[in-house]
N, C-alpha and C positions, 0 to 999 in steps of 0.2 A: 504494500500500500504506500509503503514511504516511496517507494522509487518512482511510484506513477506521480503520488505530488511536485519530486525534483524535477521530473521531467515535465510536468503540467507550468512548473517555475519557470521553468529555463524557456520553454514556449511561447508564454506572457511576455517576459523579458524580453527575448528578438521582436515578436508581434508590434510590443511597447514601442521600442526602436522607431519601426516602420508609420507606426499610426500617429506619433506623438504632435507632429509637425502640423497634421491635420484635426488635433481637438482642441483648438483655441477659440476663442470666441469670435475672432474674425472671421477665422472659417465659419462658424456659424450665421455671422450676418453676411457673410460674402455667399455662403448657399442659398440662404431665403430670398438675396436676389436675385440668383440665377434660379432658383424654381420659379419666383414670382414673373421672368421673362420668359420661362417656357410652358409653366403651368398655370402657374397662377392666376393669371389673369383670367381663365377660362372658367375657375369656379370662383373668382369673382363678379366677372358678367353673368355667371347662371345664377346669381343671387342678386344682384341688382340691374342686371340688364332687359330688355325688353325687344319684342319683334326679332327682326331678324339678327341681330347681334347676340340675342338670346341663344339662337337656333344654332349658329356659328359656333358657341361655346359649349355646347350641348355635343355635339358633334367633334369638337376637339377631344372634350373629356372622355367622350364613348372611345375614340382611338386611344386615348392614353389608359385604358383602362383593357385594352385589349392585350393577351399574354403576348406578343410579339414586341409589344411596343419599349421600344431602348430608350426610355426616357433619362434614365440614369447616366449611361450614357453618353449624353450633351448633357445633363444639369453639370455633374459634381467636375467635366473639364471646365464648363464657363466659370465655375465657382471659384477655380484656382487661380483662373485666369482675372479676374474678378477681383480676389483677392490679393496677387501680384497689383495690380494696378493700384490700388486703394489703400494697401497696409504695410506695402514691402519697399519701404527705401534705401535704394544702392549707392555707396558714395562712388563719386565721377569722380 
């Protein structure tokens, strides 16, 4: 049992490494704008929108809710890219 927790340690630890750079809070508001530019907006017009811009986002949603659909995919690269721009300054 002890060897499967060292090894369950030692897993976290490299994983940690790789994810660490990505749970900051930036990254968090740099994701909700990139969902809200490819998603969001669609179940926001189906809650306030009307006619046919209703219809439009209705029909967005339907595709993004369809199992083929790579919405992940384009979110979380706009989101880095998002967040390079917005949080990350290089000195020249």
């Amino acid at each position: 049992m002890r060897k499967i927790w060292a090894w369950l340690y030692f897993e976290w630890q490299i994983y940690k490494v790789g994810i660490k750079p990505y749970l900051k809070p930036t990254m968090f508001i740099s994701f909700f704008i990139a969902w809200m530019i490819t998603n969001g907006w669609a179940y926001l017009l189906i809650i306030i929108g009307s006619g046919w811009i209703k219809k439009v986002a209705i029909a967005y949603a339907t595709l993004l809710w369809m199992p083929f659909s790579p919405e992940k995919l384009i979110t979380i690269p706009i989101a880095i890219w998002i967040q390079k721009i917005l949080f990350i300054r290089r000195k020249k």
